[in-house]
C-alpha positions as protocol buffer text, in pm:
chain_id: "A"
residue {
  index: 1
  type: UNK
  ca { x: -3518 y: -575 z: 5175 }
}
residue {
  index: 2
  type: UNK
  ca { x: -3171 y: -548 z: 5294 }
}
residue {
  index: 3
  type: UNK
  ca { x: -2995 y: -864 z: 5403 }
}
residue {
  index: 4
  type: UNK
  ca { x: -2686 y: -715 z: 5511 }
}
residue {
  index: 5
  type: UNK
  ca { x: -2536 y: -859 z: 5817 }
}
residue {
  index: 6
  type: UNK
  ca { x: -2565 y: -636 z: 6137 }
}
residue {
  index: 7
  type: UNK
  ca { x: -2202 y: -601 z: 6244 }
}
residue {
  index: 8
  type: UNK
  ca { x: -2180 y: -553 z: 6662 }
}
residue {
  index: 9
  type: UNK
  ca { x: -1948 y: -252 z: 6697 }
}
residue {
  index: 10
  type: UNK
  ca { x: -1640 y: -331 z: 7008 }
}
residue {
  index: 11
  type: UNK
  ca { x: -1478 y: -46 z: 7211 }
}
residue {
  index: 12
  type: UNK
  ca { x: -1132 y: -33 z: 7022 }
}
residue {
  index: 13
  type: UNK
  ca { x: -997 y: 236 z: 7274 }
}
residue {
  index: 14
  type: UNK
  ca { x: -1093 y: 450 z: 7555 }
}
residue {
  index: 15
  type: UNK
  ca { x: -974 y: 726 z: 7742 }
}
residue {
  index: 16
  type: UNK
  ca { x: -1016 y: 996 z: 7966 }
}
residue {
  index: 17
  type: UNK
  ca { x: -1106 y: 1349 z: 7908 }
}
residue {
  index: 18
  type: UNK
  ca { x: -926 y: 1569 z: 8166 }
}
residue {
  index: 19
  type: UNK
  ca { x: -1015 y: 1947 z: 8147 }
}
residue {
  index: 20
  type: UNK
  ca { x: -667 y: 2195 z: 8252 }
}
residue {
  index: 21
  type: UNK
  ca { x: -764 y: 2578 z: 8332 }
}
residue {
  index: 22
  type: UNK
  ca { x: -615 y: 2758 z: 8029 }
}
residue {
  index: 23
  type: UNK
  ca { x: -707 y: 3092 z: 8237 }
}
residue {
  index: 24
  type: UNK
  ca { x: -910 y: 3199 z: 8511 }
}
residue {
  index: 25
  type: UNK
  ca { x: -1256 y: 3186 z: 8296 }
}
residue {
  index: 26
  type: UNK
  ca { x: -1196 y: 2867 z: 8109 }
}
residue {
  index: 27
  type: UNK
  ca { x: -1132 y: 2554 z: 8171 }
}
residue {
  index: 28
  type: UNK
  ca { x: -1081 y: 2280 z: 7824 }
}
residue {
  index: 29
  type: UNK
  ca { x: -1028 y: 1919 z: 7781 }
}
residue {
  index: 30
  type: UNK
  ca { x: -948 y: 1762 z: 7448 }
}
residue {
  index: 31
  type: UNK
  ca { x: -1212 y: 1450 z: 7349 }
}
residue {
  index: 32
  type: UNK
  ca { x: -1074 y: 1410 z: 6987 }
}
residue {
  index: 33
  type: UNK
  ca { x: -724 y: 1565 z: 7010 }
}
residue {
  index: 34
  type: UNK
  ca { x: -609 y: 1764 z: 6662 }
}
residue {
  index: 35
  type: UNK
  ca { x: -374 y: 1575 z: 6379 }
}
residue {
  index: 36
  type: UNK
  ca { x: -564 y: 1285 z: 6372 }
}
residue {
  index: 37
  type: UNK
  ca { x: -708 y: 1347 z: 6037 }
}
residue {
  index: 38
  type: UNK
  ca { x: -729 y: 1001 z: 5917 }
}
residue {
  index: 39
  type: UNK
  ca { x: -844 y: 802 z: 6256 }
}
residue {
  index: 40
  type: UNK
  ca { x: -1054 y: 1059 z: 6283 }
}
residue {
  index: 41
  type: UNK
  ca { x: -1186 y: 1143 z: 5978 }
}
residue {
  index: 42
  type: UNK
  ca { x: -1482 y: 1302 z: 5904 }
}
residue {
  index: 43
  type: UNK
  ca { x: -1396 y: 1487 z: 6237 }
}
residue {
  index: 44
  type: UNK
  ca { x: -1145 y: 1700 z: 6346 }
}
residue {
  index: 45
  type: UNK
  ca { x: -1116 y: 1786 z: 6703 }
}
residue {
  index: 46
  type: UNK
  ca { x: -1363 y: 1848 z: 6957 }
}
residue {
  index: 47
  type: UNK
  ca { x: -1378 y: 1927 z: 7289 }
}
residue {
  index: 48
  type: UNK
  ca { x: -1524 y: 1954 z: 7643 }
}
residue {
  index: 49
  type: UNK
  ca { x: -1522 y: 2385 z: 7753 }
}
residue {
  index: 50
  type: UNK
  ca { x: -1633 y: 2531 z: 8049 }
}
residue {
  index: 51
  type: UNK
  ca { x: -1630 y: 2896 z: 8035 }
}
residue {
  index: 52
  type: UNK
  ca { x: -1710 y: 3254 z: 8140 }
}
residue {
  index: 53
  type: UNK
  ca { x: -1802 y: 3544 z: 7973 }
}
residue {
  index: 54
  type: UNK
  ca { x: -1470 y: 3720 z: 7795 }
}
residue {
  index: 55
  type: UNK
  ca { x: -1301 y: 3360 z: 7741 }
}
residue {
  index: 56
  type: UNK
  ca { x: -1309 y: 3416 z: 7379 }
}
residue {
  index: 57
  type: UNK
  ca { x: -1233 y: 3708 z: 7131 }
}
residue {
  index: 58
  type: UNK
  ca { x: -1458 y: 3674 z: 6775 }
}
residue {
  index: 59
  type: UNK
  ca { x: -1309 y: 3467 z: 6526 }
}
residue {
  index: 60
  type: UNK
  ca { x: -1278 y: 3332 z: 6177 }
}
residue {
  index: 61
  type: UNK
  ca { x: -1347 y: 2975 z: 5988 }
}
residue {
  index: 62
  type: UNK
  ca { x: -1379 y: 2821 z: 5660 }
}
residue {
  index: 63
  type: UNK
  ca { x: -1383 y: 2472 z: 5547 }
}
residue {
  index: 64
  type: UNK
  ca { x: -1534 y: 2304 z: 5838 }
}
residue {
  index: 65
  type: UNK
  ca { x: -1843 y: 2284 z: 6027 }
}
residue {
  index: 66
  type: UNK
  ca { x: -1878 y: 2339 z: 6436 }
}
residue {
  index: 67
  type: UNK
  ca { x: -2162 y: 2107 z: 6619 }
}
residue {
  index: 68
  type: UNK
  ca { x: -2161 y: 2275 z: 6990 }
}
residue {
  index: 69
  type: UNK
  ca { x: -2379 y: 2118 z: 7237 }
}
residue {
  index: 70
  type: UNK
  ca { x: -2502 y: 2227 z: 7545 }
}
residue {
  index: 71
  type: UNK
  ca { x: -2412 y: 2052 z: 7851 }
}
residue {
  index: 72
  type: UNK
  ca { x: -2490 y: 2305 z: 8117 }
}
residue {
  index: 73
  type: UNK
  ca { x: -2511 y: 2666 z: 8148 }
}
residue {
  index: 74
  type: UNK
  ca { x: -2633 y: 2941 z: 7879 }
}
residue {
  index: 75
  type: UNK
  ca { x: -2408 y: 2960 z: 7505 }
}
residue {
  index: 76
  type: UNK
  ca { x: -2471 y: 3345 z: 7345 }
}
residue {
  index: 77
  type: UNK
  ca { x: -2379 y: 3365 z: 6980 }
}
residue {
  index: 78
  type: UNK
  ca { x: -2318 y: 3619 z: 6730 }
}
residue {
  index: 79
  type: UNK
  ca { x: -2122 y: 3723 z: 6377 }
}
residue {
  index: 80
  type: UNK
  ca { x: -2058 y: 3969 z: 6163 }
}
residue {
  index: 81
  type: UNK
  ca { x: -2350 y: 3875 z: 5946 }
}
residue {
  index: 82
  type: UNK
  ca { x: -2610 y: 3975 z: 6184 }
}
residue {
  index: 83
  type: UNK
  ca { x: -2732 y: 3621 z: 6300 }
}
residue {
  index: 84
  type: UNK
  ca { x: -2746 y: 3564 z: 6687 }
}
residue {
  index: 85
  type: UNK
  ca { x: -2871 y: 3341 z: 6951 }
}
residue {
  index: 86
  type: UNK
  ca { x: -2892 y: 3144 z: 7297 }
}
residue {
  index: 87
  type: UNK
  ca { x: -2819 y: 2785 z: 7354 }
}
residue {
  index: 88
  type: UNK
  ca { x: -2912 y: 2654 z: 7677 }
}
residue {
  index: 89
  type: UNK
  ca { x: -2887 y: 2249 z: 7841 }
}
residue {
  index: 90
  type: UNK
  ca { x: -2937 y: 2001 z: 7580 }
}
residue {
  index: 91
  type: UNK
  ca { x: -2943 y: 2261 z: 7294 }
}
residue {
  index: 92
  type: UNK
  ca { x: -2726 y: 2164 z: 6986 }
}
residue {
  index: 93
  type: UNK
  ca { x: -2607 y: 2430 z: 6726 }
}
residue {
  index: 94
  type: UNK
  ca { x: -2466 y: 2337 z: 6361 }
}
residue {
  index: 95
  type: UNK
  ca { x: -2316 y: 2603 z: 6216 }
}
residue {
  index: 96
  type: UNK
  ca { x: -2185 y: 2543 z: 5855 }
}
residue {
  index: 97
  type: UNK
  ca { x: -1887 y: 2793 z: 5862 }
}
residue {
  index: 98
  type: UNK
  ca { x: -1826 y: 2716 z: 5461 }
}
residue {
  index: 99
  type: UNK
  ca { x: -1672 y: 3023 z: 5290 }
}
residue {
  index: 100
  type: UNK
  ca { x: -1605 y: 3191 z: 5608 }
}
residue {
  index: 101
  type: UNK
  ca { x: -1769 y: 3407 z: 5816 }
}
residue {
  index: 102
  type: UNK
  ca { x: -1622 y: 3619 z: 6158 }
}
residue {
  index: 103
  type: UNK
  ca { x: -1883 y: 3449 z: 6498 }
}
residue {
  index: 104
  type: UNK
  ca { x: -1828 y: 3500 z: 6862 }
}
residue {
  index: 105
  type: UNK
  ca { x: -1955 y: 3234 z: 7158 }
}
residue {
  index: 106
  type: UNK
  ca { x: -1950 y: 3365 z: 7516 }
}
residue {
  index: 107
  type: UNK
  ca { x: -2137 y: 3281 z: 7814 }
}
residue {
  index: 108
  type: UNK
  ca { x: -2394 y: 3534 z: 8000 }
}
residue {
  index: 109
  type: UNK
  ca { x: -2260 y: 3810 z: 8241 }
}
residue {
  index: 110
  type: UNK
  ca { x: -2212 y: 3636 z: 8615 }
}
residue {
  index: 111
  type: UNK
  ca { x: -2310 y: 3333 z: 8399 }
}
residue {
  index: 112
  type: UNK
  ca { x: -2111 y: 3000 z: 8225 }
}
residue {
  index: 113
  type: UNK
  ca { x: -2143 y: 2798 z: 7966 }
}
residue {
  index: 114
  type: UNK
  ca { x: -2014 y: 2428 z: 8004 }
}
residue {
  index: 115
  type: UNK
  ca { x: -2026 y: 2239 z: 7671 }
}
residue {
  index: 116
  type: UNK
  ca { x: -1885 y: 2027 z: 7375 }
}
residue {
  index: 117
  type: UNK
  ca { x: -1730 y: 2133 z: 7060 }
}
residue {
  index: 118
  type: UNK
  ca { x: -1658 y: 1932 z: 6775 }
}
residue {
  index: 119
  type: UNK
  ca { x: -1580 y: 2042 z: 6385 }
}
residue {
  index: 120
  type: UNK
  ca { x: -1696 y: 1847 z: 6141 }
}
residue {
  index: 121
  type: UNK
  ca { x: -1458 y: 1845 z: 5795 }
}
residue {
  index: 122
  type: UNK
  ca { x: -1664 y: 1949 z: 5446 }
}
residue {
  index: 123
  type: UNK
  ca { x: -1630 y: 1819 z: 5193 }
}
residue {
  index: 124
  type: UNK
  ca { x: -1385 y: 1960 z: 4933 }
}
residue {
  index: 125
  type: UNK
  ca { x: -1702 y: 2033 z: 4678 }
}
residue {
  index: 126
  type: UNK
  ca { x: -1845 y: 2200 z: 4967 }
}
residue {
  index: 127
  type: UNK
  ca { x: -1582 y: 2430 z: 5146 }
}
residue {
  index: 128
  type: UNK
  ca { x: -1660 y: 2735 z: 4970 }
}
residue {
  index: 129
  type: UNK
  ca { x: -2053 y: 2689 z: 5066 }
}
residue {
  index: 130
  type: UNK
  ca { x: -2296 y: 3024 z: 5223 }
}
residue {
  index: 131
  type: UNK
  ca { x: -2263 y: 2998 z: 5611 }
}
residue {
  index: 132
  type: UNK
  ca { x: -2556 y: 2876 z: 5770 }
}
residue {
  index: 133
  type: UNK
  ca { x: -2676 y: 2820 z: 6118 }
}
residue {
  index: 134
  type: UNK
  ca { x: -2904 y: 2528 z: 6233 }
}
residue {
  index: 135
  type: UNK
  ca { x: -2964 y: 2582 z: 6602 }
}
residue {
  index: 136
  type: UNK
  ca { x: -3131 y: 2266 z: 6742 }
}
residue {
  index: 137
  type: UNK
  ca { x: -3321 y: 2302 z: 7034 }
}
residue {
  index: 138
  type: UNK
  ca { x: -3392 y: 1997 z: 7298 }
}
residue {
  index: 139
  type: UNK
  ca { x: -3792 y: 2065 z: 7362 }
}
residue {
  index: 140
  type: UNK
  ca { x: -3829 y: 2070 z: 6919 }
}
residue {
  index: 141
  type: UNK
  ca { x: -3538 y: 1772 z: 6850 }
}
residue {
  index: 142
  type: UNK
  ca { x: -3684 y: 1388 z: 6762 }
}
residue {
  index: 143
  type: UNK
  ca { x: -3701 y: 1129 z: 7058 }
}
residue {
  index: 144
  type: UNK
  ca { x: -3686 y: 778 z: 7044 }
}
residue {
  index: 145
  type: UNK
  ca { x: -3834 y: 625 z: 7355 }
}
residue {
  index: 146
  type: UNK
  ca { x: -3830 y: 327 z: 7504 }
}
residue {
  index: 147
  type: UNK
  ca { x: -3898 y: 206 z: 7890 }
}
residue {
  index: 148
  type: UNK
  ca { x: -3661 y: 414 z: 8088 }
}
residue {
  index: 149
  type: UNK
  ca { x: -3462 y: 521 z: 7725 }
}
residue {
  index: 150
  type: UNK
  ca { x: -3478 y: 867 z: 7577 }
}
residue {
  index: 151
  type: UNK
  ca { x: -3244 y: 897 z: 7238 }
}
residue {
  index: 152
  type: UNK
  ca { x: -3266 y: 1239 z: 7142 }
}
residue {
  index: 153
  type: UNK
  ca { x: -3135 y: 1245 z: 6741 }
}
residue {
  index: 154
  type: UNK
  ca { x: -2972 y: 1544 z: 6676 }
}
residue {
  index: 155
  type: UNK
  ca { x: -2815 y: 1414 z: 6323 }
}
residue {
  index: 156
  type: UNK
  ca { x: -2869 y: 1098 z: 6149 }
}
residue {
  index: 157
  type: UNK
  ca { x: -3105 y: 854 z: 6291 }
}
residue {
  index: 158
  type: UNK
  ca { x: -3181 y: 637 z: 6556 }
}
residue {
  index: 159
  type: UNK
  ca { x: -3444 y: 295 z: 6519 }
}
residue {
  index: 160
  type: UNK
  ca { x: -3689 y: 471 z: 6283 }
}
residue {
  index: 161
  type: UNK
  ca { x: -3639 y: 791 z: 6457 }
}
residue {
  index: 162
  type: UNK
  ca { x: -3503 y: 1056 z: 6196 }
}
residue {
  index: 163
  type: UNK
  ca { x: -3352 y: 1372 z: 6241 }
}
residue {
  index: 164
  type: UNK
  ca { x: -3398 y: 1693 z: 6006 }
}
residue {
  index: 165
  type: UNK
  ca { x: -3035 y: 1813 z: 6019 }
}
residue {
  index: 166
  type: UNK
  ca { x: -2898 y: 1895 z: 5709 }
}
residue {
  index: 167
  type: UNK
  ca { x: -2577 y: 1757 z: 5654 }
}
residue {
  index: 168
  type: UNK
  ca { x: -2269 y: 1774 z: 5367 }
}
residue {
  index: 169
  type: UNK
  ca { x: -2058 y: 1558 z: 5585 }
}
residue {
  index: 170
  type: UNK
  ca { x: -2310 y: 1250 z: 5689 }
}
residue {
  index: 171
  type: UNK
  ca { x: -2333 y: 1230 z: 6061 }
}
residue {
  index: 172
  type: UNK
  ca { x: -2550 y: 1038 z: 6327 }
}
residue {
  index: 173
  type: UNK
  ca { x: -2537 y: 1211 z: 6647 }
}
residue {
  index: 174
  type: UNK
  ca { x: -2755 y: 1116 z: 6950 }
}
residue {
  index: 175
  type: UNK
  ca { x: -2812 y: 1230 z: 7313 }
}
residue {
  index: 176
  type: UNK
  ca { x: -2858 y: 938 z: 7497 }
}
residue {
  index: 177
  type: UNK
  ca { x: -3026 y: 911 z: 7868 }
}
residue {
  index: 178
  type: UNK
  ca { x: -3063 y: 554 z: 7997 }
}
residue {
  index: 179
  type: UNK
  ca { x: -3172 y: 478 z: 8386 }
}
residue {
  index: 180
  type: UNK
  ca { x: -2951 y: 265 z: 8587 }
}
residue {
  index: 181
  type: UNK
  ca { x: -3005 y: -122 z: 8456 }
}
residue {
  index: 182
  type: UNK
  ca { x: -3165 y: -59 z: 8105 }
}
residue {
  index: 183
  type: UNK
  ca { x: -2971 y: -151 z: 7767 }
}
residue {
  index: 184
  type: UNK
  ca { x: -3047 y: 41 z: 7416 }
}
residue {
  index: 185
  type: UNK
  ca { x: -2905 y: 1 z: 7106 }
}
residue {
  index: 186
  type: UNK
  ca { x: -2822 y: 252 z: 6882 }
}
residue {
  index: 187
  type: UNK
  ca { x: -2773 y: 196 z: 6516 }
}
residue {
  index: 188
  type: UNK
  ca { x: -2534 y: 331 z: 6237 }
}
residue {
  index: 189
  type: UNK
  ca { x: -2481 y: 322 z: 5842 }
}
residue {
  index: 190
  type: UNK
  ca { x: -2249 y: 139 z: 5679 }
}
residue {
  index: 191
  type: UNK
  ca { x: -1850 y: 290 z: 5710 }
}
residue {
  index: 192
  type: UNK
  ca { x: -1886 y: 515 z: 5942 }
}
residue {
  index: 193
  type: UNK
  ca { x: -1603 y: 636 z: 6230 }
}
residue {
  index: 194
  type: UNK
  ca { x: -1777 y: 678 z: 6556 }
}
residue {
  index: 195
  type: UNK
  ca { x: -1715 y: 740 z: 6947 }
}
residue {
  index: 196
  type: UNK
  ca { x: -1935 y: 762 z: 7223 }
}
residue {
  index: 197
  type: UNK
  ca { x: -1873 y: 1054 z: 7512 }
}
residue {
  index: 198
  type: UNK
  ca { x: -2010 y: 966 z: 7840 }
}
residue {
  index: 199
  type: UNK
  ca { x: -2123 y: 1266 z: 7984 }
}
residue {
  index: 200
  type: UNK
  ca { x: -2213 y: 1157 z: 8323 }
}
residue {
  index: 201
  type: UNK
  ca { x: -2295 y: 859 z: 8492 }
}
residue {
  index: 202
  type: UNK
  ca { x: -2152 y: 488 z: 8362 }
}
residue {
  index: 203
  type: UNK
  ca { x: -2243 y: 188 z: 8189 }
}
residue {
  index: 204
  type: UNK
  ca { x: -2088 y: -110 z: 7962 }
}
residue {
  index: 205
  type: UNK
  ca { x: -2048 y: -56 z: 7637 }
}
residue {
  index: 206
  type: UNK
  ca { x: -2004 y: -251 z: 7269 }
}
residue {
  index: 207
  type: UNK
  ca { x: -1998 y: -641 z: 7243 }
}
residue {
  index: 208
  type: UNK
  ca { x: -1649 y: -672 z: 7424 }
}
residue {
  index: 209
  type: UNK
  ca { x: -1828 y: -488 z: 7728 }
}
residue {
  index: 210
  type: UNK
  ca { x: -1633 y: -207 z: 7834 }
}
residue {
  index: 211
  type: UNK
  ca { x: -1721 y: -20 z: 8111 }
}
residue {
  index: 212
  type: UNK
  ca { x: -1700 y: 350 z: 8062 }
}
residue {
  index: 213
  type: UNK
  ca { x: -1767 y: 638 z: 8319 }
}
residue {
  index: 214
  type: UNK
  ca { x: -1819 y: 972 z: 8317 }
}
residue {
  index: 215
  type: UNK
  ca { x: -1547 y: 1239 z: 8107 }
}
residue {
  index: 216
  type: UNK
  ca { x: -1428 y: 874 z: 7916 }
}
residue {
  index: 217
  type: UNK
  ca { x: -1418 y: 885 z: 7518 }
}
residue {
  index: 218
  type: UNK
  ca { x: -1490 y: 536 z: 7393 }
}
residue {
  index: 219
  type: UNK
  ca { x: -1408 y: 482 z: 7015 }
}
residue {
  index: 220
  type: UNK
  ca { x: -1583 y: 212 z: 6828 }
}
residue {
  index: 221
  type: UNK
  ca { x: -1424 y: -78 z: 6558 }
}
residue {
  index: 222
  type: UNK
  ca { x: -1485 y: 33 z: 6218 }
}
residue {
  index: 223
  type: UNK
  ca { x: -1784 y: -170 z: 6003 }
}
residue {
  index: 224
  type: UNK
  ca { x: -1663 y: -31 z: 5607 }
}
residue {
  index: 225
  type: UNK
  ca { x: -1923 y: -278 z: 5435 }
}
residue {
  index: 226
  type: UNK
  ca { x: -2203 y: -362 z: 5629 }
}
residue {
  index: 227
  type: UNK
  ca { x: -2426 y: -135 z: 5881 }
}
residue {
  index: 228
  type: UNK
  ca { x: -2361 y: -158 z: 6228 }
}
residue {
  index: 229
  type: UNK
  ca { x: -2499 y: -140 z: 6558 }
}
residue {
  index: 230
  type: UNK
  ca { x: -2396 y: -56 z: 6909 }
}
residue {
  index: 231
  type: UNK
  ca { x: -2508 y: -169 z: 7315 }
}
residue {
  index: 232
  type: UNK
  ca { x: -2489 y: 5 z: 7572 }
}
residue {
  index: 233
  type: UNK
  ca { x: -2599 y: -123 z: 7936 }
}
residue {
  index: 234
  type: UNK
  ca { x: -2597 y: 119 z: 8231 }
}
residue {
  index: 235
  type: UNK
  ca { x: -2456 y: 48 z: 8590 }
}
residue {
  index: 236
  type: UNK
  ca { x: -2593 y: 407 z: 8691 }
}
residue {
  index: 237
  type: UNK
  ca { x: -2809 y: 677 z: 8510 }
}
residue {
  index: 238
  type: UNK
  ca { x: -2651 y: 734 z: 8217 }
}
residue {
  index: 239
  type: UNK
  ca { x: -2613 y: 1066 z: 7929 }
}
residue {
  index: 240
  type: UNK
  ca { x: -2383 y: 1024 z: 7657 }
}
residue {
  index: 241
  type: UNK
  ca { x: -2359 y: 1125 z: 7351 }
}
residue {
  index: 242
  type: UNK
  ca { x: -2268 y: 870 z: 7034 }
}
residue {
  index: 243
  type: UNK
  ca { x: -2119 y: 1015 z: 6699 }
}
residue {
  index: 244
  type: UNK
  ca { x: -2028 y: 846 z: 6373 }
}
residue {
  index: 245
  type: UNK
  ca { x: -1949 y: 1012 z: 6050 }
}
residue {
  index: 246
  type: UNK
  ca { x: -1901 y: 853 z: 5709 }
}
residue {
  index: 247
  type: UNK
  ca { x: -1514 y: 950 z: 5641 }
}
residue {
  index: 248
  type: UNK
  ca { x: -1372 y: 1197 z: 5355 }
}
residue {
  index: 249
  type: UNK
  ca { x: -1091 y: 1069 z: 5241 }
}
residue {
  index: 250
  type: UNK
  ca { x: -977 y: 1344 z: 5160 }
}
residue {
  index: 251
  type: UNK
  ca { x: -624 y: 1569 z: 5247 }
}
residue {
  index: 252
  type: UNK
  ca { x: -652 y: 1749 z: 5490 }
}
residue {
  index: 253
  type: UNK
  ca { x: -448 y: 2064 z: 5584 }
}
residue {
  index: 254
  type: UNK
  ca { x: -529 y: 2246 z: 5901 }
}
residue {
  index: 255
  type: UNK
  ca { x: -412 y: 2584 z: 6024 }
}
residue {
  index: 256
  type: UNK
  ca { x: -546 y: 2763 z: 6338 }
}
residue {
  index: 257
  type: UNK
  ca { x: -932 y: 2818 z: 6226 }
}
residue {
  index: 258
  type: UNK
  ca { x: -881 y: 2692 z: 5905 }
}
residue {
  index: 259
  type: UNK
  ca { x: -951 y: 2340 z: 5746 }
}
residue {
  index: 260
  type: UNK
  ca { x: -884 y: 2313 z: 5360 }
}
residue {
  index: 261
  type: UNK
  ca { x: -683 y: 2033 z: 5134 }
}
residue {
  index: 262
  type: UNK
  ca { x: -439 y: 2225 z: 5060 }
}
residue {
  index: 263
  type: UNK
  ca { x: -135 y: 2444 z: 5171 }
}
residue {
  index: 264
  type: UNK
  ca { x: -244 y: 2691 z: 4900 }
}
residue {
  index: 265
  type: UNK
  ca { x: -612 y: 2714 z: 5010 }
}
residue {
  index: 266
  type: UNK
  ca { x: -511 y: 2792 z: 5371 }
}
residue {
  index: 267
  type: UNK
  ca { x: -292 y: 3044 z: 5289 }
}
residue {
  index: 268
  type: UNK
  ca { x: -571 y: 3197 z: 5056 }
}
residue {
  index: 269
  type: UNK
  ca { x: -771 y: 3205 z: 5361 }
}
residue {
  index: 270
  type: UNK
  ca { x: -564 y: 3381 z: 5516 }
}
residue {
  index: 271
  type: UNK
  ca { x: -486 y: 3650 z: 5240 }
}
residue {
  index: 272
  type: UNK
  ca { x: -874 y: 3679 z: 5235 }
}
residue {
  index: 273
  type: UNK
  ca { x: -884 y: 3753 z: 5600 }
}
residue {
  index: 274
  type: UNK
  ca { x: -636 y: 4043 z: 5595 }
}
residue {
  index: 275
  type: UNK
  ca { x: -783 y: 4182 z: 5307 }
}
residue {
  index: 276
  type: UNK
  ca { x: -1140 y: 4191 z: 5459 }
}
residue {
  index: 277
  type: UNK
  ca { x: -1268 y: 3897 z: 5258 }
}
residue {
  index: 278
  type: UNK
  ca { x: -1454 y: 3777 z: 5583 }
}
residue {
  index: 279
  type: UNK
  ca { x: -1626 y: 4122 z: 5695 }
}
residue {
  index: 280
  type: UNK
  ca { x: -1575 y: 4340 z: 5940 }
}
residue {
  index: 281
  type: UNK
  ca { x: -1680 y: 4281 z: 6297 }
}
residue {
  index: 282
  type: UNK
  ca { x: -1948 y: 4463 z: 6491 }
}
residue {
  index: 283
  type: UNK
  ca { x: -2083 y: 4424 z: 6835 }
}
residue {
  index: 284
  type: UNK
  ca { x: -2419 y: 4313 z: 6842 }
}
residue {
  index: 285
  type: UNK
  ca { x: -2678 y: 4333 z: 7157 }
}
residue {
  index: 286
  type: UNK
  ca { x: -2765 y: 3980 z: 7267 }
}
């Protein structure tokens, strides 16, 4: 039986997400700005895109993981190792880039794709692991329901709802949809860094009652020793999302798509993506 006290998470800070139009077909908004590595840590950035097809050019990564969820619109994926796919609303994808592997994410032709990107550090045992894609699809993910609650669990757990995800980095991450006036609480493991997005609509949050609206990141006061828990009460319907990881610890050294521990493994990475280490790329029909 565990007797561990239940520590009440607060809202240590807060602030706003505001997208800028980086070109005509994409609009971006930082929720966990880069360099952080230690505040942060397990995560590494993420953020809030809303784009159109040709926004992106494929691309490289090693050493991290990407978690994109689907706020809106239609997500089409592909690499150079012949997996593809669509995300739609609600969708999640987990792609364990590992060793490294060459992917490409654009929305639909006369389409968009409005959603959330965050990468997830490995490990340093774990860097070097196969690729692998986990796409997560709202109508197959776990639900925890309650009267007017519906916690879908993406990662992690929520109550004695438990997610499949596999995971080198542990992570709880939860869609949560509350109607106006109900309170949930969701639930976390012991030392683990966490934030809550509010995607739209607004509510109070943690035991020093916050209020939080819609495009707000509020980041919660740590609990190292003991598991933790957080409420949230809405003033209006309410979707969020809530994240914790359990943190590293480890260096980290970041360059462009890159995310190793040291200066000499990044640079590797790079050596191994002029030489062809990562594949060539091919054009695949979606």
């Amino acid at each position: 039986m565990n007797t561990q006290q239940i520590i009440q998470r607060e809202i240590q800070q807060k602030w706003p997400v505001i997208p800028q139009k980086d070109t005509p077909i994409h609009k971006a908004g930082l929720v966990l700005p880069p360099g952080n590595w230690a505040a942060f840590d397990p995560f590494l950035v993420m953020a809030e895109d809303n784009m159109q097809k040709g926004a992106f050019e494929h691309h490289p990564h090693r050493g991290i993981e990407t978690v994109t969820y689907m706020i809106d619109g239609v997500l089409r994926h592909s690499d150079n190792k012949g997996n593809k796919g669509e995300l739609r609303m609600g969708d999640t994808q987990w792609m364990t880039a590992g060793k490294g592997l060459l992917h490409l994410e654009e929305a639909p032709e006369n389409g968009f794709a409005h959603l959330l990107q965050l990468w997830v550090n490995l490990p340093a045992e774990n860097k070097m692991e196969e690729p692998r894609y986990q796409d997560i699809l709202r109508s197959h993910t776990p639900v925890r329901k309650e009267d007017g609650v519906e916690i879908r669990i993406i990662s992690g757990s929520s109550g004695n709802v438990t997610s499949t995800t596999l995971n080198y980095t542990p992570v709880t991450m939860v869609e949560i949809e509350l109607a106006a006036g109900k309170t949930v609480i969701q639930d976390f493991p012991a030392d683990y860094n966490g934030f809550i997005y509010v995607v739209n609509g607004a509510g109070v949050f943690g035991a020093n009652k916050v209020a939080g609206k819609e495009s707000e990141v509020l980041w919660l006061s740590q609990s190292v020793d003991n598991p933790s828990e957080v409420e949230i009460t809405t003033t209006e319907q309410l979707r969020c999302l809530a994240i914790a990881g359990k943190p590293l610890r480890e260096p980290v050294v970041a360059k462009g798509p890159f995310v190793m521990n040291t200066e000499e493994q990044v640079n590797q990475a790079f050596k191994d993506l002029r030489d062809g280490g990562f594949g060539e790329w091919y054009e695949q029909k979606l």
